[in-house]
N, C-alpha and C positions, 0 to 999 in steps of 0.2 A: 585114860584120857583119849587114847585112840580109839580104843572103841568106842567110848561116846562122839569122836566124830565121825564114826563111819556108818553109824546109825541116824545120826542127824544128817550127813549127805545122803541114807537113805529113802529119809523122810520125805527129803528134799525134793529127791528125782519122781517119789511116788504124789509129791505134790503135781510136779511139770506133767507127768503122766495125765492125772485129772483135771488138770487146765481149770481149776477153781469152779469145778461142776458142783453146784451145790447137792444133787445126790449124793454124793460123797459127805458123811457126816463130822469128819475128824481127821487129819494131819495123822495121827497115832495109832497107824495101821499094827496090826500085832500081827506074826510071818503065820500064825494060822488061820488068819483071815483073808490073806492074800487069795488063796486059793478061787476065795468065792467073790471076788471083784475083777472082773473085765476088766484086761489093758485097753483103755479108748483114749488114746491122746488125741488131742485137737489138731485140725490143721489148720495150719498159719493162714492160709489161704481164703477159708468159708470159715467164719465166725460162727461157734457154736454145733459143729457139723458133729456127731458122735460115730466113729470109726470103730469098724471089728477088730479082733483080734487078728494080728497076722497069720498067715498060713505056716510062715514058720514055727510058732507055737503051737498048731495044733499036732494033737497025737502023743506029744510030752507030759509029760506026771508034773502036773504043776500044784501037785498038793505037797511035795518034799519042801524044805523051806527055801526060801527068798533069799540068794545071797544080797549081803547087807553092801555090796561093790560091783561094780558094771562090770562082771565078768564073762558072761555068754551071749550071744542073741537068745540062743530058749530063756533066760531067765531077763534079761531086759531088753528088748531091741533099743531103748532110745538113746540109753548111753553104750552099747554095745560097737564101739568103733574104736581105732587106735587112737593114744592118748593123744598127741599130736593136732588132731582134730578135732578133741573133745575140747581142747584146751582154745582151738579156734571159734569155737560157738557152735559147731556142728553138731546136729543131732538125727538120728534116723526114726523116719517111720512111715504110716502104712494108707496109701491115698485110696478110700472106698471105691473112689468115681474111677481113675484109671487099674487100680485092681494089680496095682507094683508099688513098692515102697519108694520112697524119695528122701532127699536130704532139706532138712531146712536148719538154717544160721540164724540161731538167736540174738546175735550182736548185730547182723548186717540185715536180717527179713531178706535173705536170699534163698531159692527154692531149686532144685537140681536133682533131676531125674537120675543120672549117673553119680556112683559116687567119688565126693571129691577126691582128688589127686594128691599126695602125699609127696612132697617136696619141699623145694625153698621156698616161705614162708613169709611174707610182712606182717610186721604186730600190727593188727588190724585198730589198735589203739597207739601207738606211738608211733607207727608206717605207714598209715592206712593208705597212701599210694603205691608204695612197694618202693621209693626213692630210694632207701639204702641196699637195696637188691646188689650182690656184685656183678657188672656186667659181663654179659655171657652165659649167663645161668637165664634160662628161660623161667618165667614163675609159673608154679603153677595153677591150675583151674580156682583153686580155692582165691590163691591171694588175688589172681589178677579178675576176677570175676567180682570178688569185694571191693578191690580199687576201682573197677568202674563203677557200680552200683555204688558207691560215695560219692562220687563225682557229679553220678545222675542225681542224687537224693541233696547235697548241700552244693548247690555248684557254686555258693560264694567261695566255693576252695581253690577254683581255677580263675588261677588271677591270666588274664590276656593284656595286658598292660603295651603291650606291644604287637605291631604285626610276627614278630619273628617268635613270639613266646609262645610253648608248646605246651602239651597237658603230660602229666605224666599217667600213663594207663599200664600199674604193674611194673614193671623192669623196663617198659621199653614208650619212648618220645616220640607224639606223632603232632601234625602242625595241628591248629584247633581247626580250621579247615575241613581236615578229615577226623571230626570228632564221629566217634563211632553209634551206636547204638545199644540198645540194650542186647547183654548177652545172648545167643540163644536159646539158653537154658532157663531164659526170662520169658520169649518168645512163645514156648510153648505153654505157658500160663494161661494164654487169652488165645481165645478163637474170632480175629478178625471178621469184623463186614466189609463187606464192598463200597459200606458209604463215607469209609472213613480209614484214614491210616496212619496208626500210632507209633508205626516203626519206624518213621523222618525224624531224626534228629533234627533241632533247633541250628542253624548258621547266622541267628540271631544272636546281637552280641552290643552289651550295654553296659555302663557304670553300675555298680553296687549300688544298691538301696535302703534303705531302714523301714523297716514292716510300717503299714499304714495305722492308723489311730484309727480305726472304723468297729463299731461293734459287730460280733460275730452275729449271723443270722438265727432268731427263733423261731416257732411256729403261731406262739402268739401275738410276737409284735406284726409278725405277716400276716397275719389274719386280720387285725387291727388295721395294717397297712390299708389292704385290699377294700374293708369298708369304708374308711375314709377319703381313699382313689375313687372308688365308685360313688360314691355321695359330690363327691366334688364335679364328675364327669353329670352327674347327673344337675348339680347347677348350673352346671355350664351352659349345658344345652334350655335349660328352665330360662337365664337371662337371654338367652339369642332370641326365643321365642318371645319372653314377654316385651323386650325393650327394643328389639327390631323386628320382629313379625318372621323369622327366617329359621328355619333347622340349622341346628350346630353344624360350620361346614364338616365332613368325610373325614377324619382323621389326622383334623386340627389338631383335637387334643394329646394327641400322638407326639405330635411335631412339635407343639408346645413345648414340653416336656423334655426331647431332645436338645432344640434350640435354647433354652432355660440354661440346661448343663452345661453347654459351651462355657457359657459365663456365670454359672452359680461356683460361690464360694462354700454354700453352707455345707453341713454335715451329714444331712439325710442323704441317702444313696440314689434315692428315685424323684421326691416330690422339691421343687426346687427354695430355696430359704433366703438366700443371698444375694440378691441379683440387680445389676443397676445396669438401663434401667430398670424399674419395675413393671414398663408396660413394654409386653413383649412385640418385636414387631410381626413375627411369625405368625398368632395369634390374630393381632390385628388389621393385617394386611389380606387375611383367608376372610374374615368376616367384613370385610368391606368390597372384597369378589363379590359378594353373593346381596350385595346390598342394590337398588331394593329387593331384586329376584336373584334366584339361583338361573344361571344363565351357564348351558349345556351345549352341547354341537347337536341340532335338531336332524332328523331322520330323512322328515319328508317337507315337503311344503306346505302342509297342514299346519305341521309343527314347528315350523320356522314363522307361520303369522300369528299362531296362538302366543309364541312366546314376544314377539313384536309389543305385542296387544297388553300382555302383561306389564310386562318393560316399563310400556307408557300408563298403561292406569295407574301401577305402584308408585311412579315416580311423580305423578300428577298427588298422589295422595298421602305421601310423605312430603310435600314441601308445603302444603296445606295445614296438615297436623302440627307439623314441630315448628320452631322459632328460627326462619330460616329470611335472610336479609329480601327487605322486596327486591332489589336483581336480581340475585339468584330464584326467587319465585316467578319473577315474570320470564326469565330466561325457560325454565324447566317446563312452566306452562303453554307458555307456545311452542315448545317443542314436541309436546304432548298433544297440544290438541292439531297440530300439523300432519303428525303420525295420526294422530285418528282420520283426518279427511284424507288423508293418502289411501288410507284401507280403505276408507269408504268407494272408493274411485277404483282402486287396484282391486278388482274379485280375483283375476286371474292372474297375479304376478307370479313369476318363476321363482323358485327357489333363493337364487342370486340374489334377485331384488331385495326380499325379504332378507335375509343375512348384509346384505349392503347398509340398507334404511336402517337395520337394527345397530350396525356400529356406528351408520352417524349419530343415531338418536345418544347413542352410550359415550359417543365422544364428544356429546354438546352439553350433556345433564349430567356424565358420572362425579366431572369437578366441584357441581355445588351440590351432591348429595352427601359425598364425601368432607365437605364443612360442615352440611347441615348436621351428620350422625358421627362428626370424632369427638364429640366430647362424651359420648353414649358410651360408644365402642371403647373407649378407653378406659368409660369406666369399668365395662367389663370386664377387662384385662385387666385391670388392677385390683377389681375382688375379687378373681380366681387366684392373682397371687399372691395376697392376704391372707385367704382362705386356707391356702397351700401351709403357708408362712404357721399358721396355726396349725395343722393338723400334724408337721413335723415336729411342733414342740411336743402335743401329747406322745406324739411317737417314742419322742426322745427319756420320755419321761416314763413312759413303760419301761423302755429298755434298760435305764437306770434303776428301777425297784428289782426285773428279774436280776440284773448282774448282782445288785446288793442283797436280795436274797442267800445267792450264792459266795455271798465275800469275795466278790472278784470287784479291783477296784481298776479306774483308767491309768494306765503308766501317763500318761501326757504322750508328747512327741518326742521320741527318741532321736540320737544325736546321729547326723548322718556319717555313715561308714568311711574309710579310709576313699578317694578317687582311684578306682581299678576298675579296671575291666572283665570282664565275667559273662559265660555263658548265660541269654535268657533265662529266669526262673518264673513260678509264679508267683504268683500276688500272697504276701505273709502279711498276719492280722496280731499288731501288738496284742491285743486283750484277747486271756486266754477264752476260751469257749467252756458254759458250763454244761452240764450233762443235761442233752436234751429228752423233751420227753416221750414215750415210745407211739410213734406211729402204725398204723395198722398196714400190713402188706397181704396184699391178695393178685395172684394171676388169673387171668381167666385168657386160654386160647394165646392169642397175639397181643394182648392188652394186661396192661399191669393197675392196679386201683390203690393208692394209699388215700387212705381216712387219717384224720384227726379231726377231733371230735365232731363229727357228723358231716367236715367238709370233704369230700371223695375229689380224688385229681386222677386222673388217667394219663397213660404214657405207654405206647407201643413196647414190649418187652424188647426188642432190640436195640431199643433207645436205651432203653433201662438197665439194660445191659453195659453197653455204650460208657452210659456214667458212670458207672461200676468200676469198668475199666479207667476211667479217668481221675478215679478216686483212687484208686489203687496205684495208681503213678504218680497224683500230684499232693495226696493229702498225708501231711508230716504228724497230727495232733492225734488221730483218730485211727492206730493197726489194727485193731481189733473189728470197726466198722461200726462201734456204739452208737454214732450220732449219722450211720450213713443215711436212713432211713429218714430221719427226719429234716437231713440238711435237700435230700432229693427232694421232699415236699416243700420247704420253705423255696429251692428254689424253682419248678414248678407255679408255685403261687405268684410268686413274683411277676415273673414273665405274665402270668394271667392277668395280672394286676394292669402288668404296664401297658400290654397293646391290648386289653379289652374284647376284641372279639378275633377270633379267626381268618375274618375275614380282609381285616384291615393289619393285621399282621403277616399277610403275604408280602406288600408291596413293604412294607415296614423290616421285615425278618428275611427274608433270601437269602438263599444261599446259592451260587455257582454249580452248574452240573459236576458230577462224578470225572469225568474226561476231561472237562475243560480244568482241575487240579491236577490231574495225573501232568496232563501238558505242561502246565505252569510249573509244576517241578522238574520235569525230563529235562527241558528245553532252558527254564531259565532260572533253576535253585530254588525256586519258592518252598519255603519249609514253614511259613507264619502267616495267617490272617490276623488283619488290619480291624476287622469288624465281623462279629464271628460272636455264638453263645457256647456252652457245654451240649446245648440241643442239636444244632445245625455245622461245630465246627469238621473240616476235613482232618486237618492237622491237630498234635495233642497239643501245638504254641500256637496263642491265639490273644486278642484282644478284646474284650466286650464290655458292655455298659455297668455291670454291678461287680465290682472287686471283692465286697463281703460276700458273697452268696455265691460266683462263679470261682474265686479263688482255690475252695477247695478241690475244684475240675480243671484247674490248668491254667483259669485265665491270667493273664499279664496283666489287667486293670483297662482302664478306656485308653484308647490309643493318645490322645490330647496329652495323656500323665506317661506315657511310654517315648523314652527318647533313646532308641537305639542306635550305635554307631556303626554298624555293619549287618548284613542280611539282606537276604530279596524276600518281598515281603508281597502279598496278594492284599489290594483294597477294594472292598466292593460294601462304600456306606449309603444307609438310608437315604432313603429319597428327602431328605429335609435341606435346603438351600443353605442356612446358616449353618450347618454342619460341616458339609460338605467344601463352604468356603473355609472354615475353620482346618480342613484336614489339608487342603492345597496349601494354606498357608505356614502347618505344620512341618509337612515332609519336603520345601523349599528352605525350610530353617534348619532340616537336620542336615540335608544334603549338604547345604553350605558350608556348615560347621563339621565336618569329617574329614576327612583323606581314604581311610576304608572306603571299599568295596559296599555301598551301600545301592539297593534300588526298590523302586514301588511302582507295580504294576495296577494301575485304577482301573475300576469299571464302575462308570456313570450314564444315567440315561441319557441320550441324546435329545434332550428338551430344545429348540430350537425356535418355539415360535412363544413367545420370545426365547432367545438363549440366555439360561442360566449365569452366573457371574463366576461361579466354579467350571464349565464349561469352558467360558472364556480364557482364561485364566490356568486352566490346562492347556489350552490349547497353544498359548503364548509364553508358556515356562521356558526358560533359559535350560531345563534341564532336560527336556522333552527328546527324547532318544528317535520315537515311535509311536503311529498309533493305527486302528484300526476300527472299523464300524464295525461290528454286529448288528446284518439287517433286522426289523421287526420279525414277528413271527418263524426267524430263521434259525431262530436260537432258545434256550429257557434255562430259565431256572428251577431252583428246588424249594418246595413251599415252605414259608414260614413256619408254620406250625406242621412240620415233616414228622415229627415227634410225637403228632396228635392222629392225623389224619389220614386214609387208608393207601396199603400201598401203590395203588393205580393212578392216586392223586397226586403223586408225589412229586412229580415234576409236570412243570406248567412253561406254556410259550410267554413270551412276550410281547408283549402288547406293544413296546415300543423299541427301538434301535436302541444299540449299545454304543457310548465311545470306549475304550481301551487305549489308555494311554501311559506310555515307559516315560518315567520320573527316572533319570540316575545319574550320579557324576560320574567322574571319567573314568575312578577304578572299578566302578558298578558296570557303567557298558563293556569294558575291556571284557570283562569275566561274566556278565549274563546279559548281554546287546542284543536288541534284537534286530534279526537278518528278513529278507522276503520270506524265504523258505520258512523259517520259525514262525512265521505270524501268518503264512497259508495253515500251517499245521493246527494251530492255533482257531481260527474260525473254523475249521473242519470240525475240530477236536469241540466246537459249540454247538453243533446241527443238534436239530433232536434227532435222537435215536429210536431207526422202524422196527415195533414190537415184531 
């Protein structure tokens, strides 16, 4: 009976060796066969990578037989280490790319160039923080490098239930404050960019959560999505035209869709279901701007009469057409034909004039245009969210045949977790994810292209790298990287989905220069974006619009569903009004309800003519520490689609001033206040920078 288990353990290890390569035709290697099969173990690290043979084996008679037990490096390198270690998970082998072997933990997916240290020990299953350590004995590299790598991987384990309560990291108690980072024997895994930095720990710090009820992302409900998104954008602008004469305003439909979310209850991630009321005012309030004309800031004087002139014929001809009260007709029409005998008279008026007469004429006629076309405009707005209202049911109803194809059924909502406190984590998805299906990956140059079935998405390799990286840190379902490829596509498509063209996802997607984060963390803790994607985030803790599809890269979910009680956190959200009031009125609630050390550093346009009601509103917070302009032009940002776009584009000025304004209660300022000096560093740290 021993020896058949020492031949079944050897079966065993010559299985781990082949890493379930299907070249390999049978488990039931015979020791005269050895000879003639390459040791090629896998590395943990690049899925599917086929490795040489070590250097150490070569020159060896490796046709003598195989012992049937991990007795040498020549005869096995991967169980070839003291027992001790093998018993910890550790296994040795042989990395092609740096051309030196390394250590990788089967139990833990820990990776170590050096090999582990041989010492006092936590059962990395009945210890795994090294608590029963005796103290005074320092742990060593294995256990205390597994105890943090648990910590980073389930940080429901770190309960902070209190200010005073500590993490334990191996043998030795340090405050959460100074929670550490990934080891540097993790460090050396990834090769950083400069647009980003994944070695800040989180000092973000929140109640426990129970995984979301969201289905996991596929490639064909996303492809379904994106048709149905763009059929919809496409009636949209179909109804502006035919039932007001007027182009869909600029990136309404954007804003739509944002403002929606605020207050949608339903279940789809993107298209809104739920929502009372039904007519949105975001929506309706953009297309009654542009009613009868789209009205712009004119150049010249030319262009300041032609648009006069428009003004008053369109509004001469819309209260004409539609069923509008004779008041309001005779009102609109002598204001119209007044403006025309003004021009008549005026050949030479100055600029002034013309922009004068044009706001009287818009402040005597915009009140009965806007009676004449609200019952229009709203019908608008109510069949786009109808339309909506339908197009997430098929969605929903895709997604329900693929999971049931796969026998995967919905748990419901699970039961919320014990009230503790815990380190930030990301966004977990009750239903499990089934096997997606294989995406095509092609590089070319500085560009990376996945296909499925004949839709091709692009993404800068540095990016794609980027997510890689993100995946590797945040995603719990997928070690092996089966579904990376296609979860990169689904969410690629997404974002293509939501902000539609490039162009309108600059002002929509921004991101903060490079500097102006570096600052925000030196000077005042920032370790968390508030609004933030997997494409554009600095930090690897972030918060962004879709939980299913950014989840697996790190995201926290939308910051609205994020309630954390301590952290300095960076906010820099979309230009959309009802958003934006939504997030003032958010981080005024958490402040309130804390005692921790909490703060929010905003950055809002400086809209002033008229000013904004979130503008307002910052400006007048009870929690208001600080604030600062960033002039027009003096400052920029990083493009929206930074991801897509080349690298010379990548950062863009600003078209308008910045407010920058400190949200924090009293233990937030004590610990990251800001001073003159911080906030000169601070606008410096915004200039653009001379090539």
């Amino acid at each position: 009976m021993h020896k058949d288990n020492i031949q079944r353990n050897s079966m065993m290890a010559t299985s781990k060796i082949g890493g379930g390569d299907p070249t390999i035709p049978s488990l039931h290697i015979s020791r005269s066969s050895v000879s003639s099969i390459p040791v090629t173990p896998l590395s943990p690290g690049i899925v599917g990578e086929r490795l040489p043979v070590s250097p150490d084996l070569e020159g060896q008679n490796l046709n003598k037989p195989f012992p049937l037990s991990p007795q040498s490096l020549q005869a096995d390198p991967v169980h070839d280490l003291p027992v001790e270690l093998l018993q910890l998970g550790w296994r040795r082998f042989w990395s092609k790319r740096e051309n030196r072997p390394y250590y990788f933990n089967k139990l833990t997916n820990e990776s170590l160039w050096e090999p582990p240290q041989i010492g006092l020990q936590a059962d990395p299953l009945t210890d795994p923080l090294g608590i029963n350590t005796p103290e005074g004995e320092p742990p060593s590299t294995a256990s205390s490098s597994y105890a943090l790598s648990r910590a980073d991987l389930n940080p429901q384990s770190i309960d902070l239930n209190s200010s005073s309560e500590v993490i334990q990291i191996g043998g030795k108690r340090r405050a959460s404050t100074d929670f550490p980072s990934l080891s540097p024997s993790k460090k050396m895994a990834f090769n950083y960019n400069p647009f980003w930095n994944f070695d800040l720990p989180s000092n973000a710090v929140f109640y426990e959560r129970a995984p979301v009820t969201m289905a996991p992302p596929h490639p064909d409900v996303e492809k379904s999505r994106s048709t149905l998104t763009t059929k919809l954008r496409s009636l949209y602008s179909d109804l502006c035209l035919s039932r007001e004469g007027i182009s869909a305003p600029a990136e309404s439909f954007n804003r739509w869709l944002l403002e929606r979310k605020v207050i949608d209850k339903g279940s789809d991630p993107m298209l809104p279901t739920q929502c009372v009321p039904e007519v949105s005012q975001s929506m309706y309030r953009e297309i009654m701007n542009d009613i009868p004309v789209k009205l712009v800031k004119p150049k010249f004087s030319r262009d300041a009469r032609k648009q006069l002139y428009r003004y008053a014929e369109s509004a001469k001809k819309m209260v004409e057409s539609r069923n509008a009260s004779s008041e309001s007709r005779k009102i609109v029409m002598w204001n119209a034909e007044d403006t025309f005998r003004w021009l008549r008279e005026k050949n030479n008026a100055s600029y002034d004039d013309y922009l004068e007469r044009l706001a009287h004429l818009k402040r005597h006629c915009q009140p009965h245009l806007t009676e004449v076309a609200k019952a229009s405009v709203e019908g608008i707005c109510s069949k786009i969210y109808h339309l909506s209202c339908d197009f997430a049911k098929k969605l929903a109803e895709n997604t329900a045949d693929i999971l049931k194809q796969h026998n995967i059924t919905d748990p419901g909502p699970l039961p919320q977790p014990r009230r503790r406190k815990v380190m930030c984590y990301a966004v977990q998805v009750s239903i499990p994810s089934p096997r997606l299906p294989a995406v095509e990956h092609r590089i070319d140059k500085d560009c990376c292209f996945l296909n499925y079935k004949g839709d091709t998405l692009k993404i800068n390799t540095v990016h794609f790298h980027k997510l890689e990286q993100l995946y590797r840190l945040s995603c719990r379902d997928d070690p092996r990287f089966d579904n990376f490829l296609a979860r990169v596509w689904c969410l690629l498509k997404r974002y293509e989905t939501f902000f539609g063209t490039a162009s309108e996802a600059f002002r929509m997607h921004g991101a903060l220069s490079v500097p102006v984060f570096e600052c925000l963390h030196r000077l005042f803790g920032v370790t968390f974006e508030c609004f933030a994607s997997p494409f554009n985030c600095y930090f690897r803790q972030y918060c962004s619009a879709f939980p299913d599809t950014d989840g697996y890269f790190g995201s926290r979910g939308p910051i609205l569903d994020f309630h954390p009680t301590s952290g300095s956190f960076e906010a820099n959200p979309p230009f959309c009004e009802e958003l934006m009031e939504a997030m003032v009125d958010h981080f005024e609630s958490l402040l309130t309800e804390t005692q921790d050390p909490l703060s929010f550093i905003v950055f809002i346009p400086e809209w002033r003519d008229p000013p904004t009601e979130a503008l307002i509103r910052l400006e007048s917070s009870p929690f208001k520490r600080g604030y600062c302009v960033l002039p027009a032009q003096d400052h920029e940002y990083r493009h929206g689609f930074q991801h897509n776009c080349p690298l010379e584009d990548v950062n863009v000025k600003s078209v308008h001033g910045t407010l920058v304004v400190f949200l924090q209660n009293e233990a937030g300022y004590k610990q990251w206040g800001p001073s003159t000096d911080k906030i000169k560093e601070l606008i410096l740290a915004s200039k653009p920078k001379v090539a």
